[in-house]
C-alpha positions in Angstrom: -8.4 8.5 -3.9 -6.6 11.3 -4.6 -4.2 13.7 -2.2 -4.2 17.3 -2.9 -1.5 19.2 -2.2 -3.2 22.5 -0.7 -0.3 24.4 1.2 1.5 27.0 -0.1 5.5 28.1 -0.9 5.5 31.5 -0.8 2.5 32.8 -3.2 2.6 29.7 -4.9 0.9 25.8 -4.0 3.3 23.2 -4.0 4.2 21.4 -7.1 7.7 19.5 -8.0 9.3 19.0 -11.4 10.8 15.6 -11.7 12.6 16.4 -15.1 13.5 19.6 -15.9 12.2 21.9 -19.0 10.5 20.0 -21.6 12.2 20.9 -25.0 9.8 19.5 -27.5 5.8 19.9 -28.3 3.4 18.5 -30.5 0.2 20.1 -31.4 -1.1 22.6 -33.3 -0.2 26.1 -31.8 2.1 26.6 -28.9 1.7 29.3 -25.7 4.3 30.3 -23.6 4.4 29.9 -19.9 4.0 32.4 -17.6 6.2 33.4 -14.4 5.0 32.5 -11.2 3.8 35.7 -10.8 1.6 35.6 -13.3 -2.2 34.2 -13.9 -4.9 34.0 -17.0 -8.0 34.1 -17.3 -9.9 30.1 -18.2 -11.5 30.5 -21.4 -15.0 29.6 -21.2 -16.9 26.7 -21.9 -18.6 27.7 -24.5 -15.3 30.3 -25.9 -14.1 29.3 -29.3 -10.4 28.0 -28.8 -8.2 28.2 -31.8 -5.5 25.5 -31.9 -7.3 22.9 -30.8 -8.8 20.2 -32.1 -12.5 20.9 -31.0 -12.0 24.4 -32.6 -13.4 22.4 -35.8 -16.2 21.2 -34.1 -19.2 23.0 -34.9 -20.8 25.1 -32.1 -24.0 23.0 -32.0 -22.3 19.9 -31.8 -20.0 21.3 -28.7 -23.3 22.7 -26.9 -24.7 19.0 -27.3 -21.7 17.6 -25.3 -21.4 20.1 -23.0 -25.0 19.5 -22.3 -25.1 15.3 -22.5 -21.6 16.1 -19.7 -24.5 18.1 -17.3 -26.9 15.4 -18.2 -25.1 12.5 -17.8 -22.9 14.1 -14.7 -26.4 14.3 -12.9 -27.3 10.6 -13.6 -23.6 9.1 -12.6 -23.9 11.1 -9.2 -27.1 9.6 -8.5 -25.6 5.7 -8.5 -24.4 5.0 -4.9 -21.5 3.3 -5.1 -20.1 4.1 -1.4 -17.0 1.8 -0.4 -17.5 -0.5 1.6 -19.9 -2.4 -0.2 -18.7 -0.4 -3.1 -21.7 -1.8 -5.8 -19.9 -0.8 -8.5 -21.9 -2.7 -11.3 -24.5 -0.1 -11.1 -21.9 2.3 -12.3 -20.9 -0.2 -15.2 -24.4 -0.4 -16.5 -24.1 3.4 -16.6 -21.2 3.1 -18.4 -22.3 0.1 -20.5 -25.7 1.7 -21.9 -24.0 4.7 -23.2 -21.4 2.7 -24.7 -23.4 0.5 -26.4 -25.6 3.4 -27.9 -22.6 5.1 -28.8 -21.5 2.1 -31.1 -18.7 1.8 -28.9 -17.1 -2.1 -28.2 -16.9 -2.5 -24.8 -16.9 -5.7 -22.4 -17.6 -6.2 -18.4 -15.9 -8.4 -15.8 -17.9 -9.2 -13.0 -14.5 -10.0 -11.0 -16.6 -10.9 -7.5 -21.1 -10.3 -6.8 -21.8 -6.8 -7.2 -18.1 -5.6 -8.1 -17.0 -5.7 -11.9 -14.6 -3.4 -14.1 -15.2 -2.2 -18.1 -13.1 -1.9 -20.4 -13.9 0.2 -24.1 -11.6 0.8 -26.7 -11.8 3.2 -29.6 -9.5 1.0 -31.9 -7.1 3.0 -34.4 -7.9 3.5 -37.8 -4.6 5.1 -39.2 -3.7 2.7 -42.4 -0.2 2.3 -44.0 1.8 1.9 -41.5 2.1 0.4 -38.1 -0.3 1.9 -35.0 1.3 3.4 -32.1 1.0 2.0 -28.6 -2.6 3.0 -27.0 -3.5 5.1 -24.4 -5.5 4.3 -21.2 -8.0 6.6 -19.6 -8.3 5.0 -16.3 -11.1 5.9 -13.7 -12.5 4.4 -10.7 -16.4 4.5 -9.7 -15.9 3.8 -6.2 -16.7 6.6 -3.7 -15.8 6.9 0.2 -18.3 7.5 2.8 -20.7 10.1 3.5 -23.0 11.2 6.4 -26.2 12.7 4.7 -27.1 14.8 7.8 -23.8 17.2 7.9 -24.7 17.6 3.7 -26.8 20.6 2.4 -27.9 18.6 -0.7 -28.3 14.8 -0.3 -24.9 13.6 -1.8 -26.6 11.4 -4.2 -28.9 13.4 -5.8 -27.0 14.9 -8.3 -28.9 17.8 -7.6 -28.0 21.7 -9.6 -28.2 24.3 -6.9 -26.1 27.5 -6.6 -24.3 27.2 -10.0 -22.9 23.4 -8.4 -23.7 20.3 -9.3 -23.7 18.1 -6.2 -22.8 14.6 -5.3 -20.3 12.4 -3.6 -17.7 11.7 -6.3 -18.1 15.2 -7.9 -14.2 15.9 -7.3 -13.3 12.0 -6.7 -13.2 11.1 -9.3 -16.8 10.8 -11.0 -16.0 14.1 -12.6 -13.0 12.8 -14.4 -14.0 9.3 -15.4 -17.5 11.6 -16.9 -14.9 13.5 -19.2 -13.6 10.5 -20.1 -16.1 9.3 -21.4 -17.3 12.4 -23.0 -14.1 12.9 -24.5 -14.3 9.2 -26.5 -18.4 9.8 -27.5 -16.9 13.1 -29.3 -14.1 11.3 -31.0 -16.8 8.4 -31.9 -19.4 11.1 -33.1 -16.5 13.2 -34.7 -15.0 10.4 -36.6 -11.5 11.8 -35.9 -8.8 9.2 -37.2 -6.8 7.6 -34.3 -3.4 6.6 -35.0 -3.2 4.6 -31.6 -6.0 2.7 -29.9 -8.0 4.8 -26.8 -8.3 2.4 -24.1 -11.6 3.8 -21.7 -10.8 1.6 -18.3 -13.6 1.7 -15.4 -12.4 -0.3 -12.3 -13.3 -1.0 -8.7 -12.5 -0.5 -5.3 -10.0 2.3 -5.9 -10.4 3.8 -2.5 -9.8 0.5 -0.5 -7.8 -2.6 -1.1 -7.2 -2.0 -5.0 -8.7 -5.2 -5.7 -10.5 -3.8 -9.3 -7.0 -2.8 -10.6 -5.6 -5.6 -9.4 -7.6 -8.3 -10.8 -8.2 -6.9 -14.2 -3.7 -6.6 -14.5 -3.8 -10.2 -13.3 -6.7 -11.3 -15.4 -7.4 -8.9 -18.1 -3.5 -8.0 -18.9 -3.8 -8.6 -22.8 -6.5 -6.1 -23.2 -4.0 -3.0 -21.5 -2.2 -3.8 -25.1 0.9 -2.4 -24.3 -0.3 0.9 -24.0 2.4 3.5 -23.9 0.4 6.0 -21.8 -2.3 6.5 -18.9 -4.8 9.3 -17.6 -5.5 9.0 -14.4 -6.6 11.0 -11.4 -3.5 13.3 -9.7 -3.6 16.6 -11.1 -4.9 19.5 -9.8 -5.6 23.0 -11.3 -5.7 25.7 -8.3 -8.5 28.7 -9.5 -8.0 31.6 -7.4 -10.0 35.0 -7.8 -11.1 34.1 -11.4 -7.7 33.2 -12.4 -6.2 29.3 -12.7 -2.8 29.9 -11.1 -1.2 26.9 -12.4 -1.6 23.2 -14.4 -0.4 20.7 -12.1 0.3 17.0 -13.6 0.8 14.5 -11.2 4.0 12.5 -12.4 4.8 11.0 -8.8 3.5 10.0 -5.5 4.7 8.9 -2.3 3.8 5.2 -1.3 1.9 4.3 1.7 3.3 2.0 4.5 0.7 1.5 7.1 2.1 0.5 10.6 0.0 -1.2 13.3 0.9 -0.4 16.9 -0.5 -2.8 19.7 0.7 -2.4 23.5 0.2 -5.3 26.2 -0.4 -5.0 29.6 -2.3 -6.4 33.1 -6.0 -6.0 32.4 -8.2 -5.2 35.5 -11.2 -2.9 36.9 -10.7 0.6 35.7 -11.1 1.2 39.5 -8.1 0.6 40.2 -5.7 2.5 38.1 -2.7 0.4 37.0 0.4 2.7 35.6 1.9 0.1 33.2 -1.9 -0.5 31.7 -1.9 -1.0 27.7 -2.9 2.2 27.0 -1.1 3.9 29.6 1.8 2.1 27.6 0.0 2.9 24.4 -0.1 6.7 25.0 3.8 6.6 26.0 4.3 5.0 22.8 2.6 6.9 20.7 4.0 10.4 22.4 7.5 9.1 21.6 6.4 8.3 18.1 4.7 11.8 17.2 7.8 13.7 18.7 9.9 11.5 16.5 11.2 13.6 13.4 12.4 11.4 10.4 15.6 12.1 9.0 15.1 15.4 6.2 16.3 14.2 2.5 16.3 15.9 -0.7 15.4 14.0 -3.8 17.1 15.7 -7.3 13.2 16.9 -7.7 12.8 18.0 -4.8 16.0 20.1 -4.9 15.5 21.5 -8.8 12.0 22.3 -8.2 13.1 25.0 -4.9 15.7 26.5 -7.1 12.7 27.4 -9.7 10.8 28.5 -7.1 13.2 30.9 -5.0 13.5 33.8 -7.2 9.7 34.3 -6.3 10.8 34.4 -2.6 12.2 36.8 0.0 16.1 37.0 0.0 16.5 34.6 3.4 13.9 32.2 2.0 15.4 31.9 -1.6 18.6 31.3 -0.4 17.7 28.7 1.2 16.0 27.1 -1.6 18.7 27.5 -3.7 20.9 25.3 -1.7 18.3 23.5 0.4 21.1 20.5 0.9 22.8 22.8 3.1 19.8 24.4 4.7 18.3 20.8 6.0 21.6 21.1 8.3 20.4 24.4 10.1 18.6 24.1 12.8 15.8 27.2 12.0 15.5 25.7 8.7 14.4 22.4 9.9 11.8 24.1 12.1 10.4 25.9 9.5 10.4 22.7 7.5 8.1 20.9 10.4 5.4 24.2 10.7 5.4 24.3 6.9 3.5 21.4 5.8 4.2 22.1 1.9 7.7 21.2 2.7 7.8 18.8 5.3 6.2 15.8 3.0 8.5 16.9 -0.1 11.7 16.6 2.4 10.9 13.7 5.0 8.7 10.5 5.0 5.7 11.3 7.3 4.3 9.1 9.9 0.6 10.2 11.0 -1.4 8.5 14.0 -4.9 8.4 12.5 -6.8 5.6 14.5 -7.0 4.3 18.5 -9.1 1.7 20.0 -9.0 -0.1 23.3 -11.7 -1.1 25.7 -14.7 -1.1 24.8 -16.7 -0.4 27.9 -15.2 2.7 30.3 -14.6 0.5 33.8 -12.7 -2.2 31.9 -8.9 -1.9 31.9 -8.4 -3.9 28.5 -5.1 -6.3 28.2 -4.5 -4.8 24.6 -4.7 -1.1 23.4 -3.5 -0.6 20.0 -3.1 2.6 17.1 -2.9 2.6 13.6 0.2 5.0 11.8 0.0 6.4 8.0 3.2 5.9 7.0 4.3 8.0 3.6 7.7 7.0 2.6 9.6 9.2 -0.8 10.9 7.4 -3.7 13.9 5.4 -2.4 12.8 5.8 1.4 13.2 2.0 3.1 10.4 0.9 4.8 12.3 -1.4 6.8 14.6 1.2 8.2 11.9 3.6 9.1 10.4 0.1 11.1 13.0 -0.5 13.2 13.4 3.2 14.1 9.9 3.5 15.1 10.4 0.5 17.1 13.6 1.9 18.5 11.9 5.4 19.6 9.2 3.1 21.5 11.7 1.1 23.4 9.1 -1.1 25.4 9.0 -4.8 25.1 5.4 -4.6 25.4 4.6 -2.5 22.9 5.0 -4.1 18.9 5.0 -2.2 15.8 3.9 -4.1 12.5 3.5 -3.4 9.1 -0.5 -3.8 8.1 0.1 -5.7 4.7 3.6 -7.8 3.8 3.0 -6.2 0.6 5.4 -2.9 -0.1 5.0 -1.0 -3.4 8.1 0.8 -3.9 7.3 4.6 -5.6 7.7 5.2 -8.8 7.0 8.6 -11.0 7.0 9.4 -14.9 9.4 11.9 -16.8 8.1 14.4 -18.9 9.8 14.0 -22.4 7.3 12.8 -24.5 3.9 13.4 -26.3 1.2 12.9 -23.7 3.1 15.6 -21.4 3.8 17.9 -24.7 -0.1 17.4 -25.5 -1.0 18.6 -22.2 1.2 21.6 -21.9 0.0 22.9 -25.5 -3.5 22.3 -24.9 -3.9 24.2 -21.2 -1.7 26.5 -23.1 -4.9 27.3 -25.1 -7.7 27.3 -22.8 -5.4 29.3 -19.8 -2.9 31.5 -21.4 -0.2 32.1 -19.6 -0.3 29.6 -16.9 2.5 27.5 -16.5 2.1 23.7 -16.6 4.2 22.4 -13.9 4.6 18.4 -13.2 4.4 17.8 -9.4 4.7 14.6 -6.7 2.0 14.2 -4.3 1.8 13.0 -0.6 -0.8 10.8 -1.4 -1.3 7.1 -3.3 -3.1 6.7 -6.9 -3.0 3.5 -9.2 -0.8 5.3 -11.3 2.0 3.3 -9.1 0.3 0.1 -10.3 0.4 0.7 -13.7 3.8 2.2 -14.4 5.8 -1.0 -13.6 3.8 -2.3 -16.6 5.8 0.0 -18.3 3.2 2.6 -18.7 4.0 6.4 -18.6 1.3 7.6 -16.0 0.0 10.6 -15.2 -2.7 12.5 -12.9 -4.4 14.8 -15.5 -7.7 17.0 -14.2 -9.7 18.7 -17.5 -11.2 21.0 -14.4 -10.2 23.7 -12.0 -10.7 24.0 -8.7 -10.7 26.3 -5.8 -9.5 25.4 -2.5 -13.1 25.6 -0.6 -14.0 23.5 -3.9 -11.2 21.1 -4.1 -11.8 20.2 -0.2 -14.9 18.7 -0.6 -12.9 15.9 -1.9 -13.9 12.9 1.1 -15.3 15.6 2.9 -19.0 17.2 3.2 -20.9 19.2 0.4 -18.6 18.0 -2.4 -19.4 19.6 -5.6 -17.9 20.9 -9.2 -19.0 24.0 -10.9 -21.8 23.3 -13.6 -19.7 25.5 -16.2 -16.4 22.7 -15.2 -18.6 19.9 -16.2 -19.4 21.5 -19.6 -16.3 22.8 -20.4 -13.8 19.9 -19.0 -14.7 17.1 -21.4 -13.9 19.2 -24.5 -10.2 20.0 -23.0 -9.6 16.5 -22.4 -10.4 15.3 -25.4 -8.3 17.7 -27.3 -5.4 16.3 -25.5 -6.3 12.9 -26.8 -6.8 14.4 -29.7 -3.3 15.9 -29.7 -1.7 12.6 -28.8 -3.7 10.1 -30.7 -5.3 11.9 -33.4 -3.9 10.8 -37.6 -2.7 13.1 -40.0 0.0 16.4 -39.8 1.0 17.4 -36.5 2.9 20.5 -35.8 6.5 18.9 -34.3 
């Protein structure tokens, strides 16, 4: 499950550095960034790119994975694996037959019936010398929920229609765990020398309780081998008019603290209206809590990423953003903060009321009416003081407010000093010219946050682009990716493995 961040400051979508300029590269060329001002045009799937690693490959060989990515896209599509019951073994034995074929070593855990992660490594093969820590390409195959009747194409039939390749999980994130293992098949095929082992890590039940991650860090820890770096789901790459306005890595995210809000009262006929009812109270509660505005805080990030951006905005707006500590304190400011939802998750933790239930037949006044509250808290937010202030807005003795799990994972984010980010930032260089590579934080949750306190550097990297109509299909209706994404994305991903993990000379 991923969050995308589709709101816009000034002409540009919000993204946040968390560590300034990034000083070094490795690679094989280098391509300057552009101002924000500026676009380039995507070189095309089948476009020769010079400085990258592919470049070498020959052009039959690249047409035969960009047409196994179309093939095998259609056939991953087609394996319901909807969560709940999730089912995701069907999805392993995908993964599983074209890993074995591929000569590739590979294992399954069957961690509960019907739910199971895999795990494949490309092992090094540098000699003389010791190997470098691996990197992970982690995926889930878990998809959310879909109504076939409000679809135009069933969204399991990995049907091509309209230059689209359809299917629930074609944004999340069965397009990205497909280049991912595209991306080790070429290296395999290719017999490119790995100076660090590629870990290729398939898991469950992403987009509910986490429990595929979970068990195979519990069970499986050994086989993560210390890995030094992970690809995950997170970034986004905006395409607008032709153009890709911008890379964006996902280096950060906000952590989720769900809240569960129950109110007590007299239960009775509905005929007889009773003013202190449970949802009467309910509603009163929850009215308080929606007008409730958290206290506005600006992380370092937060603050060096709006002095980037103001020289691209009008004179009031910029200098605001260049000193947005003082701007929180004026009142206009902070309106414009709450209408402008780009920068009211970067500057606040967010509480949304997303679910209600009481009685369930309409002449029944029930004795319990409760809601359920997404709770987003930034890095270094305490959940236990944004608790008692919700409970201190409600101010009714009859009304509680609890977290939905004890468990509270604090947020946590990468920097940006080091080879996997250097890799990325050369390679996009390539294939987009011109368009800057910025790191950014989200307002939603991945498993990057599970896997960094392993000491992992984690990041959300998408090989694709995306316009916003596109992009929204994500857990919504019609979801779909561009047939030309699917061809072209594996080849870009695995020329930043190659960039990172690949033996011999590297330009430093």
């Amino acid at each position: 499950m991923r969050t995308r961040n589709r709101c816009r400051l000034g002409g540009w979508r919000q993204n946040v550095a968390l560590s300034g300029v990034l000083l070094g590269f490795v690679g094989w060329t280098f391509c300057g960034l552009a101002s924000a001002g500026e676009s380039a045009t995507a070189a095309g799937a089948g476009q020769t790119v010079s400085g990258t690693a592919s470049a070498h490959i020959s052009p039959e060989h690249l047409r035969q994975y960009s047409d196994l990515s179309v093939k095998w896209m259609q056939e991953y599509l087609r394996i319901d694996t909807t969560n709940p019951p999730g089912n995701e073994m069907k999805a392993v034995a995908f993964y599983k037959k074209i890993l074995d074929q591929e000569g590739i070593e590979n294992r399954v855990f069957e961690y509960t019936p019907g739910r199971g992660d895999l795990w494949a490594r490309i092992p090094h093969s540098s000699s003389g010398g010791e190997a470098k820590r691996p990197i992970i390409l982690l995926n889930h195959m878990d998809v959310v929920t879909s109504d076939a009747s409000h679809w135009k194409i069933p969204p399991f039939s990995g049907e091509i229609a309209d230059g689209y390749l359809w299917g629930r999980g074609a944004q999340d994130m069965k397009d990205e765990g497909l280049a991912q293992l595209v991306a080790m098949v070429m290296l395999k095929r290719e017999k490119i020398a790995l100076d660090r082992d590629l870990i290729f890590l398939a898991v469950a039940d992403e987009e509910a309780e986490g429990t595929g991650t979970d068990w195979f860090i519990e069970h499986q820890r050994d086989l993560l081998e210390n890995a030094e770096f992970l690809i995950n789901e997170g970034g986004e790459n905006l395409l607008e008019e032709g153009k890709v306005k911008y890379i964006g890595v996902d280096v950060g995210e906000k952590t989720t603290y769900w809240l569960h809000v129950v109110a007590h009262g007299r239960p009775g006929h509905a005929s007889r209206p009773n003013p202190d009812s449970a949802p009467n109270r309910l509603v009163r509660a929850l009215n308080r809590i929606i007008a409730y505005r958290t206290p506005l805080r600006v992380l370092p990030v937060v603050a060096e990423f709006l002095n980037d951006m103001a020289p691209y905005e009008l004179p009031e707006r910029a200098a605001e953003y260049r000193n947005v500590e003082k701007a929180i304190e004026d009142r206009r400011f902070q309106e414009e903060v709450e209408r402008d939802e780009s920068l009211n998750f970067l500057l606040r933790d967010t509480i949304s009321l997303t679910m209600m239930g009481a009685s369930s037949q309409t002449n029944v006044i029930p004795p319990e009416a409760w809601a359920n509250l997404d709770v987003r808290i930034l890095p270094g937010g305490d959940p236990k003081a944004l608790l008692e202030a919700v409970r201190r807005v409600v101010n009714d003795p009859n009304v509680t407010v609890e977290p939905m799990k004890d468990e509270f994972r604090v947020a946590n984010y990468s920097g940006t000093d080091n080879v996997l980010f250097a890799a990325i930032r050369q390679v996009t260089g390539e294939y987009f010219p011109g368009t800057p590579v910025v790191p950014h934080i989200t307002s939603g949750y991945t498993e990057n946050q599970r896997y960094r306190p392993l000491g992992i550097a984690s990041y959300g990297f998408n090989p694709y682009t995306a316009t916003d109509e596109e992009g929204n299909t994500e857990h919504g209706n019609d979801e779909r990716i561009r047939v030309e994404e699917v061809r072209r994305g594996p080849r870009i991903l695995f020329d930043v493995l190659a960039g990172v993990a690949a033996a011999g000379d590297k330009v430093k």
